[in-house]
mmCIF file of the N, C-alpha and C atoms, coordinates in Angstrom:
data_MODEL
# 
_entry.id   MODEL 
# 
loop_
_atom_site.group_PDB 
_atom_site.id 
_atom_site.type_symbol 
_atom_site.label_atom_id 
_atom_site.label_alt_id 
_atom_site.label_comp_id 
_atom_site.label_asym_id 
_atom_site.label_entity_id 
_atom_site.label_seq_id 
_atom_site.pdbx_PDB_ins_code 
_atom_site.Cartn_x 
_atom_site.Cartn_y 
_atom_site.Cartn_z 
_atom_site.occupancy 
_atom_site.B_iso_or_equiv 
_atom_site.pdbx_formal_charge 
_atom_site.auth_seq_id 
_atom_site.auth_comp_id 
_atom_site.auth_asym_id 
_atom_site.auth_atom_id 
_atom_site.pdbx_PDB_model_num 
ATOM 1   N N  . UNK A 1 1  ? 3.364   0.810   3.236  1.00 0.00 ? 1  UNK A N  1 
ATOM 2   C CA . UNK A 1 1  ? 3.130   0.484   1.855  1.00 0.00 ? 1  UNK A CA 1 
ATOM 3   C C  . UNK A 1 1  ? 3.274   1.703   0.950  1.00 0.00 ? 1  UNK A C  1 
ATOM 4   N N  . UNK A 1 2  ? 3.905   2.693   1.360  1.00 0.00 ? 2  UNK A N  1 
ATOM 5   C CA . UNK A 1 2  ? 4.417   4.102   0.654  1.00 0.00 ? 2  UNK A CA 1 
ATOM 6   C C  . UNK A 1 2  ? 4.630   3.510   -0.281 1.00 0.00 ? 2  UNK A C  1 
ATOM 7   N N  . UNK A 1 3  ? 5.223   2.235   -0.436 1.00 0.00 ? 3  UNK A N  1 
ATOM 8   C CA . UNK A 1 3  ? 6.720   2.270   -2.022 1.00 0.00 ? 3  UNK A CA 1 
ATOM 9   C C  . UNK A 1 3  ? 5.701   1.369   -2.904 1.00 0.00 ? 3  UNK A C  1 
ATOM 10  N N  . UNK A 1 4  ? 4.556   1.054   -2.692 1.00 0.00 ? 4  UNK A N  1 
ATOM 11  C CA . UNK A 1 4  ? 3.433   1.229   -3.337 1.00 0.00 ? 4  UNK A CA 1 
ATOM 12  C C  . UNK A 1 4  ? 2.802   1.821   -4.043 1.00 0.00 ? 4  UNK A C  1 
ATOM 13  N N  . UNK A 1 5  ? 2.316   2.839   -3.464 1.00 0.00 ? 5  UNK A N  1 
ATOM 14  C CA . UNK A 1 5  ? 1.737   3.929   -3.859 1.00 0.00 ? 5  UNK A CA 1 
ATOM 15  C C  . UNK A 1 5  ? 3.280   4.467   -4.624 1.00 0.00 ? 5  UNK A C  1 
ATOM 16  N N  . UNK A 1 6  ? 4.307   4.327   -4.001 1.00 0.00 ? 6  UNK A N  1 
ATOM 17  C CA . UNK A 1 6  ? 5.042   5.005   -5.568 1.00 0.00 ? 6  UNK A CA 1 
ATOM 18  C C  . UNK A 1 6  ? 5.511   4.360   -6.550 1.00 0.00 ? 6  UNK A C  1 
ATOM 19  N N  . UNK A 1 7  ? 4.530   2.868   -6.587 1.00 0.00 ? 7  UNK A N  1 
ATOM 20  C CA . UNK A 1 7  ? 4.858   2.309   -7.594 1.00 0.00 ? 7  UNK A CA 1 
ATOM 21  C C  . UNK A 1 7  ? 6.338   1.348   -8.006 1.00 0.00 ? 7  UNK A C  1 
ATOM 22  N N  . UNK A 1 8  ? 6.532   1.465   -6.716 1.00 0.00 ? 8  UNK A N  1 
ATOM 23  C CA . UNK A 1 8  ? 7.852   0.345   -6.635 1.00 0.00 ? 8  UNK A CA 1 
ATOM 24  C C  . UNK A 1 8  ? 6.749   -1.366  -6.777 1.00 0.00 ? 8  UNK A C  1 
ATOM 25  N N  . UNK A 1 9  ? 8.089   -1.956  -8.008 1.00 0.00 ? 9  UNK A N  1 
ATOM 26  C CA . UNK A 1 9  ? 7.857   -3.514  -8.370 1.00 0.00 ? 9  UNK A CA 1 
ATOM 27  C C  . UNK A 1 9  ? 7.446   -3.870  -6.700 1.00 0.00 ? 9  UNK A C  1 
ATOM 28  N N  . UNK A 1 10 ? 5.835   -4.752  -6.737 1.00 0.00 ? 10 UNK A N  1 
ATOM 29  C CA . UNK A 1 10 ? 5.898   -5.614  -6.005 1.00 0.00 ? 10 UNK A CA 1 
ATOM 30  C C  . UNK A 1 10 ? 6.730   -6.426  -5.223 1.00 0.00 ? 10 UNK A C  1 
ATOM 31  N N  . UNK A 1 11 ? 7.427   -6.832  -6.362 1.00 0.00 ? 11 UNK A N  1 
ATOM 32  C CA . UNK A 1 11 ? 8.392   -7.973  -5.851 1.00 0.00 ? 11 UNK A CA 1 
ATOM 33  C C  . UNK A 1 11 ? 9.670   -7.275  -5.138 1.00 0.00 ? 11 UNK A C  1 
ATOM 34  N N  . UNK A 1 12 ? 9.960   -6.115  -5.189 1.00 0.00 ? 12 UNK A N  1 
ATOM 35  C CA . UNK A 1 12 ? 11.112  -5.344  -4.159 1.00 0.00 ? 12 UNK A CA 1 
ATOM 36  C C  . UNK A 1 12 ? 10.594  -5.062  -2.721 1.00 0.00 ? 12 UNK A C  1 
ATOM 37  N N  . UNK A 1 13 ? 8.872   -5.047  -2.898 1.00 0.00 ? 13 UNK A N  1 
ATOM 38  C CA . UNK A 1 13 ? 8.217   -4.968  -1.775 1.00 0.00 ? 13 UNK A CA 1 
ATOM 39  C C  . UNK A 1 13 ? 8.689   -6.625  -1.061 1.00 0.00 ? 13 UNK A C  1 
ATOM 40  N N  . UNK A 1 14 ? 7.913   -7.310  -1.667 1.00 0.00 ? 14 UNK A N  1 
ATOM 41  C CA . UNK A 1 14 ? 8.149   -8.772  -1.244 1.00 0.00 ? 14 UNK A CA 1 
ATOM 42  C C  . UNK A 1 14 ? 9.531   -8.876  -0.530 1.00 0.00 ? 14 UNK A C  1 
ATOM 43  N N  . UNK A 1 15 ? 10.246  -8.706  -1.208 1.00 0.00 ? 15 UNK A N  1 
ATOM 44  C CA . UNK A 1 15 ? 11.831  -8.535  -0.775 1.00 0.00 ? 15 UNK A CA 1 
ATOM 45  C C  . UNK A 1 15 ? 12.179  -8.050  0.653  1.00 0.00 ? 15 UNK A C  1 
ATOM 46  N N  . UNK A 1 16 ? 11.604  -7.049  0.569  1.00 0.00 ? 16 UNK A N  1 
ATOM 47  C CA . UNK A 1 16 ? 11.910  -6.131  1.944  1.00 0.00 ? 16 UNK A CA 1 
ATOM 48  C C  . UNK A 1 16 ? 11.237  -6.395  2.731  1.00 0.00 ? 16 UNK A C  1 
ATOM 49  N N  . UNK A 1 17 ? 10.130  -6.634  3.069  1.00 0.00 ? 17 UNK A N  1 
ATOM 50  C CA . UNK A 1 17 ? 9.009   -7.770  4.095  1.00 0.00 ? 17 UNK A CA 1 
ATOM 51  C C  . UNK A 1 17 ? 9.838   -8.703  4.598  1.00 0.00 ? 17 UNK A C  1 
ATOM 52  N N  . UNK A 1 18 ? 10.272  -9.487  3.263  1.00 0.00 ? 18 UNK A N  1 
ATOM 53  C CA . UNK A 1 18 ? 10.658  -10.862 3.890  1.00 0.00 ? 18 UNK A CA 1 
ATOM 54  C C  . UNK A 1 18 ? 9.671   -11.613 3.149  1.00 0.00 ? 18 UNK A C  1 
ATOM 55  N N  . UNK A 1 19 ? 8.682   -11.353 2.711  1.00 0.00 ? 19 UNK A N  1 
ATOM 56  C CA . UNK A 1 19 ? 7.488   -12.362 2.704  1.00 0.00 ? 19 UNK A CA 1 
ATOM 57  C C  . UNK A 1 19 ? 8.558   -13.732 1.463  1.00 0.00 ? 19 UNK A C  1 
ATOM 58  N N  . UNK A 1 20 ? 7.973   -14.908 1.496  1.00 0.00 ? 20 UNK A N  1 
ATOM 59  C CA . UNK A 1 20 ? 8.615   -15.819 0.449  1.00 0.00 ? 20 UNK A CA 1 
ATOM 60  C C  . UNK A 1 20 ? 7.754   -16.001 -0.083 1.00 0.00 ? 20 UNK A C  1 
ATOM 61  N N  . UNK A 1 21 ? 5.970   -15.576 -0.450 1.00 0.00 ? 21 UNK A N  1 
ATOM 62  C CA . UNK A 1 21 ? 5.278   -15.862 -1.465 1.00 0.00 ? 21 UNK A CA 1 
ATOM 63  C C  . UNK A 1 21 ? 4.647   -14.145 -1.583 1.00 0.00 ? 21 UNK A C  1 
ATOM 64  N N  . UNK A 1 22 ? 4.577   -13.965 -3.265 1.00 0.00 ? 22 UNK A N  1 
ATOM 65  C CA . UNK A 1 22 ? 4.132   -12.789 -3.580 1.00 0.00 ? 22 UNK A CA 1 
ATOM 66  C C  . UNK A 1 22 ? 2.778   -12.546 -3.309 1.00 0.00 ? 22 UNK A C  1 
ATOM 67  N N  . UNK A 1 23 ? 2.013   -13.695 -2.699 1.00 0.00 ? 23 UNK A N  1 
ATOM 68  C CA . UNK A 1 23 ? 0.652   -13.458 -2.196 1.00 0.00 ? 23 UNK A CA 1 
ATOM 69  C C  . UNK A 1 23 ? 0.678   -12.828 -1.001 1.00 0.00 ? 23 UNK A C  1 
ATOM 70  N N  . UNK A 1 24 ? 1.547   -13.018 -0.334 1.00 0.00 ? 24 UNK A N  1 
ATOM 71  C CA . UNK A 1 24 ? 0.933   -12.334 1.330  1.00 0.00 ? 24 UNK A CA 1 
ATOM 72  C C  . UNK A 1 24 ? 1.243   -10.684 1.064  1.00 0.00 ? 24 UNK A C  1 
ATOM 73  N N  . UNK A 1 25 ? 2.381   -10.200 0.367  1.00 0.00 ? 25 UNK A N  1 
ATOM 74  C CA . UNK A 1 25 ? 2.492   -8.821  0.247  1.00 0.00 ? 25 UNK A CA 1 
ATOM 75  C C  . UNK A 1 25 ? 1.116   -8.811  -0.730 1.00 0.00 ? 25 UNK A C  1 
ATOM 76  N N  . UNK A 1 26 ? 0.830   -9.252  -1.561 1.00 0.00 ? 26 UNK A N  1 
ATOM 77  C CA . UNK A 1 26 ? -0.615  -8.590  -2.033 1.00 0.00 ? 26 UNK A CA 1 
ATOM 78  C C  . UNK A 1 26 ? -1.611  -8.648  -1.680 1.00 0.00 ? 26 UNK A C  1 
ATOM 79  N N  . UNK A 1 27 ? -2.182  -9.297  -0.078 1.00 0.00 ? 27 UNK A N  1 
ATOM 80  C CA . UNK A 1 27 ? -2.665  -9.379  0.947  1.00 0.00 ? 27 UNK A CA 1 
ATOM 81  C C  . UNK A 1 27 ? -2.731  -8.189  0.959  1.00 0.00 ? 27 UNK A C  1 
ATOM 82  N N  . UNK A 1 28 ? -1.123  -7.807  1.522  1.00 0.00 ? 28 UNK A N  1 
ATOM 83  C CA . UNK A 1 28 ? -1.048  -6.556  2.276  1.00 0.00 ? 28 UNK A CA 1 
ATOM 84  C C  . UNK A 1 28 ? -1.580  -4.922  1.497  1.00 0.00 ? 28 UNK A C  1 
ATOM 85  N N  . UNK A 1 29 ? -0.833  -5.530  0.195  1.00 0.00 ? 29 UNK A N  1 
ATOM 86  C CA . UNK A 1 29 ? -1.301  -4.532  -0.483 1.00 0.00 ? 29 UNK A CA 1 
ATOM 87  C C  . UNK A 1 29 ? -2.611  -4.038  -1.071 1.00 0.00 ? 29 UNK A C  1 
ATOM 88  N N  . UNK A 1 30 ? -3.965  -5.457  -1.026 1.00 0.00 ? 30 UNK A N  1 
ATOM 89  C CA . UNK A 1 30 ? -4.803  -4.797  -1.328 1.00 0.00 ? 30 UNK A CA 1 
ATOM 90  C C  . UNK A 1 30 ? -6.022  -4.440  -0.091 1.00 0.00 ? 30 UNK A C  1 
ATOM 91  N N  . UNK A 1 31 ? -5.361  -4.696  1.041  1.00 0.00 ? 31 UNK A N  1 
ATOM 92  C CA . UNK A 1 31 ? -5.988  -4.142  2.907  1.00 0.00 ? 31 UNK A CA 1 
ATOM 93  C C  . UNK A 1 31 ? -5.463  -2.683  2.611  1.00 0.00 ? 31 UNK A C  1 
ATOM 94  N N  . UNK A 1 32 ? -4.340  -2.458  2.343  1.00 0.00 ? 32 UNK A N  1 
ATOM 95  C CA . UNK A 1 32 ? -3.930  -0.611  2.143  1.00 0.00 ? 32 UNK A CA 1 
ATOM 96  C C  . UNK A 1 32 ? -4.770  -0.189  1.422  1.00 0.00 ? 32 UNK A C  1 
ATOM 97  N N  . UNK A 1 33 ? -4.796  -0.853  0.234  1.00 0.00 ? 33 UNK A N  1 
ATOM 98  C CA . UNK A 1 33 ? -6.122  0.161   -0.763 1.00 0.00 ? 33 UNK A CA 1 
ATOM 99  C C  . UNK A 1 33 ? -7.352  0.339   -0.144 1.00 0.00 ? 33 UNK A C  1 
ATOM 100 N N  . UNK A 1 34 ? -7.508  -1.113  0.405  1.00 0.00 ? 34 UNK A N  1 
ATOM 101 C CA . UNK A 1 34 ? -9.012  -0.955  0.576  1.00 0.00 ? 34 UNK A CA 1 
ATOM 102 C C  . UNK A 1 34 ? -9.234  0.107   1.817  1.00 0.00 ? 34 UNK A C  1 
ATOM 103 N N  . UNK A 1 35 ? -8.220  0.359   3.258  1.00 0.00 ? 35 UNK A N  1 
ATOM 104 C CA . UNK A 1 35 ? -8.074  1.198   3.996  1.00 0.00 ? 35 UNK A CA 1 
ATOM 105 C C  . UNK A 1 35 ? -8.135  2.755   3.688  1.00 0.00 ? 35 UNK A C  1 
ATOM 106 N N  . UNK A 1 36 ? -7.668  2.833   2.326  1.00 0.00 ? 36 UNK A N  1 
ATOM 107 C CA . UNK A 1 36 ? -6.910  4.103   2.257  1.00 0.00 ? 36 UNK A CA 1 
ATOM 108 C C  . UNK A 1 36 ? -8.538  4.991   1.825  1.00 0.00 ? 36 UNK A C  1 
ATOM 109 N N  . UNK A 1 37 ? -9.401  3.902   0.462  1.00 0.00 ? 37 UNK A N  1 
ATOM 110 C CA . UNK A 1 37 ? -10.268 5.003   -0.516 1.00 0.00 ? 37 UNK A CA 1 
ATOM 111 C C  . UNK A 1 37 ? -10.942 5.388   0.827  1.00 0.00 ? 37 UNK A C  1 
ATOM 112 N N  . UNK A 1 38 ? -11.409 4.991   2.294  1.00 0.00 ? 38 UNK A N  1 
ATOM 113 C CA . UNK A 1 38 ? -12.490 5.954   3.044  1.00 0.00 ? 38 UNK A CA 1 
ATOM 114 C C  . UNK A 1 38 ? -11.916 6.836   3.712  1.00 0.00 ? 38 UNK A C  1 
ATOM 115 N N  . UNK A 1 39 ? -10.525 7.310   3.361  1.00 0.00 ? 39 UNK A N  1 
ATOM 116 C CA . UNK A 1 39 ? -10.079 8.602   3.971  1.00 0.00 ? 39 UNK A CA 1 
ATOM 117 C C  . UNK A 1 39 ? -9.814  9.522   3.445  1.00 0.00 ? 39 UNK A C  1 
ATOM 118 N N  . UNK A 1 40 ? -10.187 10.795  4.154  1.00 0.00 ? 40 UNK A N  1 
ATOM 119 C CA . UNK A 1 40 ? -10.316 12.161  3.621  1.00 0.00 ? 40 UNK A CA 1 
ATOM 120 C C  . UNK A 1 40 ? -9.807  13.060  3.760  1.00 0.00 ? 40 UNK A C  1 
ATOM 121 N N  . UNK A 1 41 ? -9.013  14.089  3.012  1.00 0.00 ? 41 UNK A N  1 
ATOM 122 C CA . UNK A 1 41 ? -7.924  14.597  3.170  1.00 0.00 ? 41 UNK A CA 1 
ATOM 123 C C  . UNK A 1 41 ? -8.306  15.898  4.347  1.00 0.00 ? 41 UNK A C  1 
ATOM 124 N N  . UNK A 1 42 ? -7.602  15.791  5.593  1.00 0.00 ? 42 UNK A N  1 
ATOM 125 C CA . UNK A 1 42 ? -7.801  17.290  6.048  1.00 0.00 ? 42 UNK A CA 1 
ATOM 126 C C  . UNK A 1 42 ? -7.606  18.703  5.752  1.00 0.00 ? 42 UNK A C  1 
ATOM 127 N N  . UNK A 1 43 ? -7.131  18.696  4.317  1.00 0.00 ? 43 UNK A N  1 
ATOM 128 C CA . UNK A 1 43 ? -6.743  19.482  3.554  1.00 0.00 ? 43 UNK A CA 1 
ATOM 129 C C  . UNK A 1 43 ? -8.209  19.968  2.996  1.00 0.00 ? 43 UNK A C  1 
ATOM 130 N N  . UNK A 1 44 ? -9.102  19.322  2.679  1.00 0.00 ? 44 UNK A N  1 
ATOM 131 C CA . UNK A 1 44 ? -10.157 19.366  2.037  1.00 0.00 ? 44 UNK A CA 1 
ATOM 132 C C  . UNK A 1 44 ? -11.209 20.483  2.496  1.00 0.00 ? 44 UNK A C  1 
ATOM 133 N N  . UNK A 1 45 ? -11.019 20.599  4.141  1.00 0.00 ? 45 UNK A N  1 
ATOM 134 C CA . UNK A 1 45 ? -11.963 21.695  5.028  1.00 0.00 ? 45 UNK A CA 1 
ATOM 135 C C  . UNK A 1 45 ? -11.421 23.183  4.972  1.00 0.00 ? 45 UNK A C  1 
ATOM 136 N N  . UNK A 1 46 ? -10.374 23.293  4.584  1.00 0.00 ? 46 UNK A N  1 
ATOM 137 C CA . UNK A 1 46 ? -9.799  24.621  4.678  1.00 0.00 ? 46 UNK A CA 1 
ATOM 138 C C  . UNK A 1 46 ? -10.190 25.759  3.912  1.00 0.00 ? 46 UNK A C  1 
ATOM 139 N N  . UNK A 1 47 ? -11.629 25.217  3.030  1.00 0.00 ? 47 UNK A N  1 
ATOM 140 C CA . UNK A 1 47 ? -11.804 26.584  2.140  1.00 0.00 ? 47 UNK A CA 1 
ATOM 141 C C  . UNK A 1 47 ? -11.822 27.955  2.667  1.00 0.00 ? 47 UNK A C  1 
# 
């Protein structure tokens, strides 16, 4: 779901899935969000 996060139209997402209703990619897309906010960058420990 990269082309998400960069803001590519939904519906090019839809496209490229395959999905034939714009609901199941926004299924998908809002399980990524909800996956993504409890992770923490390992970048973050390196002070």
């Amino acid at each position: 779901m990269h082309l998400l996060e960069s803001n590519v139209n939904i519906r090019v997402v839809q496209e490229l899935l395959g999905h034939k209703d714009v609901s199941t990619t926004e299924i998908y897309a809002h399980v990524m969000n909800k996956d993504i906010q409890g992770v923490k960058s390992p970048l973050l420990g390196l002070d």
